[in-house]
Structures are given as C-alpha cells and as structure tokens.
C-alpha positions as CSV (number, residue, x, y, z in Angstrom):
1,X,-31.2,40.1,-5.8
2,X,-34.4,41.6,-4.3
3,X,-32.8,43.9,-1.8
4,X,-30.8,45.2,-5.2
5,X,-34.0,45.7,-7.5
6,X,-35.8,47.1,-4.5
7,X,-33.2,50.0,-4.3
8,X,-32.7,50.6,-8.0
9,X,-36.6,51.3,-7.9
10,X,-36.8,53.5,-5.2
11,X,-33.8,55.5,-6.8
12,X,-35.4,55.2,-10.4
13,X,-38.8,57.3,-8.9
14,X,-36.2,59.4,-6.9
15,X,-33.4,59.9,-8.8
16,X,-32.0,63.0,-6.9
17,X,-28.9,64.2,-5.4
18,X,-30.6,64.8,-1.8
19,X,-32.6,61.4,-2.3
20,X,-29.2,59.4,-3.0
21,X,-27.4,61.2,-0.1
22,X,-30.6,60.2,2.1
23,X,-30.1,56.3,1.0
24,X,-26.3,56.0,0.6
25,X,-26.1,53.3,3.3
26,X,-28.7,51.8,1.0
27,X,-27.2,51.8,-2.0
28,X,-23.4,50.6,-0.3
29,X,-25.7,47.5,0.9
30,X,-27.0,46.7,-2.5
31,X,-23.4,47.2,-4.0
32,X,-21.5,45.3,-2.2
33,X,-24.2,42.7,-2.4
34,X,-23.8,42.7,-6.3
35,X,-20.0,42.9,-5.9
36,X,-20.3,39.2,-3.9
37,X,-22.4,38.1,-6.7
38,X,-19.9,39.0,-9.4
39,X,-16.7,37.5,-7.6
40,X,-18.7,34.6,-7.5
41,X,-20.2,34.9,-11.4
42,X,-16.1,35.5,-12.4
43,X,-14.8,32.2,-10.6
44,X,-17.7,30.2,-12.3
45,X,-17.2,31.7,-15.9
46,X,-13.7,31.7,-15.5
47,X,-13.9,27.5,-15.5
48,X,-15.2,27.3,-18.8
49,X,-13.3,30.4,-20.3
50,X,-10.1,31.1,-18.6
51,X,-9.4,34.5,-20.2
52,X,-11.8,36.2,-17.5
53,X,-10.3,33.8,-14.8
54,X,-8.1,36.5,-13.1
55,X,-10.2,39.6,-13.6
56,X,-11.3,41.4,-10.5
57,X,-14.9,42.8,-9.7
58,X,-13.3,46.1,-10.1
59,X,-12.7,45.1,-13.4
60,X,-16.1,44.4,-14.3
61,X,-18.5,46.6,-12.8
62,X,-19.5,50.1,-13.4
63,X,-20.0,53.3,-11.4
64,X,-23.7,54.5,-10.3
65,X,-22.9,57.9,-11.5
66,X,-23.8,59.2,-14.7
67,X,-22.3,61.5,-17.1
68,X,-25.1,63.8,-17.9
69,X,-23.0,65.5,-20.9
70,X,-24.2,62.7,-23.5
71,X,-27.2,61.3,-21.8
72,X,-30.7,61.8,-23.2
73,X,-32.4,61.7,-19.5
74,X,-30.8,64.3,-17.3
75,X,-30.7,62.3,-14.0
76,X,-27.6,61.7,-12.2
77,X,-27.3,57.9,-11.2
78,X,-28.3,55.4,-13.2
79,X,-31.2,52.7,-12.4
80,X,-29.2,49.6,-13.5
81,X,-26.5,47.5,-12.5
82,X,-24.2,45.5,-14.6
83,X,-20.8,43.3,-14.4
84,X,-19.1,42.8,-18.0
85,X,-16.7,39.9,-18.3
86,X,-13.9,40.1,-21.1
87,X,-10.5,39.6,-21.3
88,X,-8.2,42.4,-19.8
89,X,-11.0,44.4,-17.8
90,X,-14.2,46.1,-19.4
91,X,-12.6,48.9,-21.1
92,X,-10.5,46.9,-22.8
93,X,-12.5,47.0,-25.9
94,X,-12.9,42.7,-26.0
95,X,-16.2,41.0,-26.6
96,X,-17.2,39.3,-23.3
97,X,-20.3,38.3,-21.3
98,X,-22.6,40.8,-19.5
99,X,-25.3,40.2,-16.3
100,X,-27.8,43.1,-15.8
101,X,-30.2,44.3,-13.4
102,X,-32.7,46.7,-14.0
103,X,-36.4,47.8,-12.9
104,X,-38.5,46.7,-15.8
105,X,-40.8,50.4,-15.3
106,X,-36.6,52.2,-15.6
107,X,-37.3,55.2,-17.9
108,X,-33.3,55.2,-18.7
109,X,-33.2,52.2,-20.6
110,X,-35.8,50.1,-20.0
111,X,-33.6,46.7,-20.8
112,X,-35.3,45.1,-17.8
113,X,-33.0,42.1,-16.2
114,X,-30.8,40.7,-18.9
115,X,-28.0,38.8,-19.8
116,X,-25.7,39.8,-23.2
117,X,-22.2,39.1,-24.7
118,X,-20.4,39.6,-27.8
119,X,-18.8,43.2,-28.8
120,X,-21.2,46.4,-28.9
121,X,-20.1,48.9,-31.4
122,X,-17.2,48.1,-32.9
123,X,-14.8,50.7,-34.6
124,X,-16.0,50.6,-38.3
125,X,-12.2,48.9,-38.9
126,X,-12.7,46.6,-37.0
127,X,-16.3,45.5,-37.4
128,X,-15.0,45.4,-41.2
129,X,-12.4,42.6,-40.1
130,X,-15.3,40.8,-37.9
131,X,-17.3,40.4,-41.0
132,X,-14.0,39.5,-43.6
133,X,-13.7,36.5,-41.2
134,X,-17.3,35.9,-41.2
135,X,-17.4,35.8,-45.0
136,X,-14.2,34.2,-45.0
137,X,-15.7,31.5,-42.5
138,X,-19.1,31.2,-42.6
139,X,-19.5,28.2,-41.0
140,X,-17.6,28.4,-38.2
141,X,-19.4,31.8,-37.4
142,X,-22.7,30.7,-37.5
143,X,-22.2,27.4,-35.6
144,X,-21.1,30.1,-33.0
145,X,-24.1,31.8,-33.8
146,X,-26.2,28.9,-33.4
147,X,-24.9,28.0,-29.9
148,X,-25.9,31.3,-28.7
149,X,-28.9,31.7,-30.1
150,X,-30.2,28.8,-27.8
151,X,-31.2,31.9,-25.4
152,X,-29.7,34.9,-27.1
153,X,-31.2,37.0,-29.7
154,X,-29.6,39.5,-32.1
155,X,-31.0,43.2,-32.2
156,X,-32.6,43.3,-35.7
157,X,-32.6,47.1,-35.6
158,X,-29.0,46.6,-35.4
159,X,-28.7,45.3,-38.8
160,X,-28.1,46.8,-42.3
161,X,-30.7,46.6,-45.3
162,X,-28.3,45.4,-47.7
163,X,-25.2,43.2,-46.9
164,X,-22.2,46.1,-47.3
165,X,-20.4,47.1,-50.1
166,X,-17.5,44.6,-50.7
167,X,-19.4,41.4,-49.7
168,X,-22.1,39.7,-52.7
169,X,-25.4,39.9,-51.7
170,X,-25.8,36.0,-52.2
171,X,-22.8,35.2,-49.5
172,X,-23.7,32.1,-47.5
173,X,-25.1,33.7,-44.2
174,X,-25.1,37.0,-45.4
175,X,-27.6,38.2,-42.1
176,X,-24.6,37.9,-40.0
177,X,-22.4,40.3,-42.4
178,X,-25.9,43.0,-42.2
179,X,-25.1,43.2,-38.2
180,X,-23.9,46.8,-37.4
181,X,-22.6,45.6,-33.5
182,X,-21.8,41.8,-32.4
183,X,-24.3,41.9,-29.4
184,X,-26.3,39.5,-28.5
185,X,-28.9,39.2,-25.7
186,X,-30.7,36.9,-23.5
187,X,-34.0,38.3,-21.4
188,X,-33.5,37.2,-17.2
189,X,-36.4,35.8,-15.9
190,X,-38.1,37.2,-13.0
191,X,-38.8,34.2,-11.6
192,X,-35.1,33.3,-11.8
193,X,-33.7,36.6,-10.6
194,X,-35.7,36.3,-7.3
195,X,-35.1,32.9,-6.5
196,X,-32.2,31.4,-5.1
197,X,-28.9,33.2,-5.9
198,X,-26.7,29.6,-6.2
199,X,-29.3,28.9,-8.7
200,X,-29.2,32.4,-10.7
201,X,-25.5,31.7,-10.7
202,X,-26.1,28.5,-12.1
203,X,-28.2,29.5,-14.8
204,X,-26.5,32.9,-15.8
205,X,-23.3,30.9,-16.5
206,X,-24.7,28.1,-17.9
207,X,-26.1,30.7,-20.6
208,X,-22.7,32.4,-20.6
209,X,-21.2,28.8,-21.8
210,X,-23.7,29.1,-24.8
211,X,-21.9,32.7,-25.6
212,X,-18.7,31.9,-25.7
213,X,-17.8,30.4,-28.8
214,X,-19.2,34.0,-30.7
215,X,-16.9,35.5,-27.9
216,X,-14.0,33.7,-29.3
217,X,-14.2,34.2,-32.7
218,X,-14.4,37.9,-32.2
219,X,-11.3,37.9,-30.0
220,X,-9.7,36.1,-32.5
221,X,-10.0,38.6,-34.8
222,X,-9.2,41.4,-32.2
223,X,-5.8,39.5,-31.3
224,X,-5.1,39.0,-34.7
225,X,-4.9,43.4,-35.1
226,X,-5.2,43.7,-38.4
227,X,-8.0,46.1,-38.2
C-alpha cells in the first residue's frame, strides 16, 4: 500500500490538472495496484457474506475525479481511495463494508486510513423503517451493534439530542434510535497498512466479519421495501 499513499500525497500537495497529467502513469500504477487488492478483499468477504460474492472491482471502486459543483475544496481529484462492498454494486443504495486510504495531512477529508460499513445517509423513509425495527427489536440490533463495536465506533455527531418523535424516550436502547446515518467506523493502523498486504487482507476482513451482522439487519429492512 505504500506506493498508493505515496502518490495520494504527492497529488494532495499538488492537486492540479498539469501535475495529474505530469504523473498519470503514476497514478494508473497505484490504481491498478488497489484494483488487485480489492479483487482479492471481494473473494475473501464474499466467504463469509455471499451477497458481495459476485460483485466486480468495477462495482466497488470510485473515480479519482471530483465533482467540484458540491464540494467545499475546489480541487479536481480527490486524495483518497476507497472500495465499498454491498449487495448489487455501490450505488445500489445497500449497507455494505468500506476499505479506505488516505494521507492523514489530506485537507479534503482528513479520515486518514479507515475501515467502515453500515448505510450512510439514509432517505428519512427509510432511516424511519431502520429505527421501527430497531425499536421493534432491540435486542437483536444491538447484539449487532455489539459485534461491531469490537473495532467500530459510531459518529456521535451523527446522533439526535432526543430520541425522535414517535419512539418513548425510555425505549430499551434508545442511543441507537438517536443515530441520524447507520455508519460505523474502524481507524486502519499504520502499522498494519504498511506491512504485509496478505496480512492487511487478513485483518480488514476479519474486521469486516465483525460488521456484518449490522449489515444484515439493515438489508433486511431494505429488502423488506416498506419504506
């Protein structure tokens, strides 16, 4: 993975049209690099959770070009590099699992090298049926919730004050009805990004495992559609 953070950094303090053009042999190095990491990151997920078995890295991965129109930073190519999992492809609007590179000094985003999964923003309809189930099954949600939060963490400024309207303020594990999106994360090690990639592999899915029974229960309730 160095040869990929290397050239995110270098494009992060030169992130330029004439630079990128300059580097572009560069940059088809680093993603096809990442692109043999993520075929290898979907056959190992896929043995635990068979509905990203057949997905392609196309699927999963994202272009390096930006659209400026809604960004807040008016650079053209972004300084990170991601592959979502979920079911159907990564606009298919499913929670999944998500692997993430990123110079920690990246004045886009500054998420640094992480893992995530779950859903990130919801339509209000449907995070409204996410949270029926959760009040309807509290239990069964946060055992999920406990699985993942083995390495994950929820974003707290995610959350509502109050638990929303239509829920009572006493409901057994009302935190989880507060959450605005389903997203959890996991920081990525240096140490483990830089050392050997059979063993990143091995770790990233082995934290991936620990996701997937939030994932579930959210694509329960988007296969169910009534949201």
């Amino acid at each position: 993975m160095k040869q990929i953070l290397v050239f995110l950094d270098q494009l992060m303090r030169n992130n330029n049209r004439e630079w990128f053009q300059a580097h572009k042999e560069e940059y088809k190095r680093a993603q096809a690099h990442f692109n043999q990491f993520a075929e290898k990151l979907i056959a190992e997920t896929g043995k635990f959770d068979p509905s990203v078995r057949d997905l392609t890295v196309a699927d999963c991965t994202y272009r390096i070009y930006k659209d400026m129109r809604f960004s807040k930073f008016k650079i053209p190519y972004k300084t990170h590099i991601g592959a979502y999992l979920c079911p159907h492809g990564k606009k298919s609007g499913y929670a999944g699992y998500y692997f993430h590179l990123e110079p920690s000094e990246s004045e886009d985003y500054s998420f640094g090298n992480m893992l995530a999964a779950g859903l990130y923003n919801p339509t209000p309809s449907l995070a409204i049926a996410i949270r029926d189930r959760i009040y309807n099954e509290p239990d069964t949600f946060a055992a999920a919730a406990t699985e993942a939060e083995k390495h994950y963490h929820w974003n707290d400024n995610a959350r509502l004050k109050k638990v929303p309207n239509g829920y009572p303020q006493d409901a057994l594990h009302a935190e989880y009805l507060k959450l605005k999106t389903f997203t959890i994360a996991a920081p990525l090690p240096d140490t483990i990004v830089l050392g050997p990639e059979d063993q990143l592999l091995d770790y990233v899915v082995s934290v991936f495992r620990e996701a997937k029974p939030v994932n579930d229960f959210i694509n329960q309730v988007i296969e169910g559609g009534c949201w």
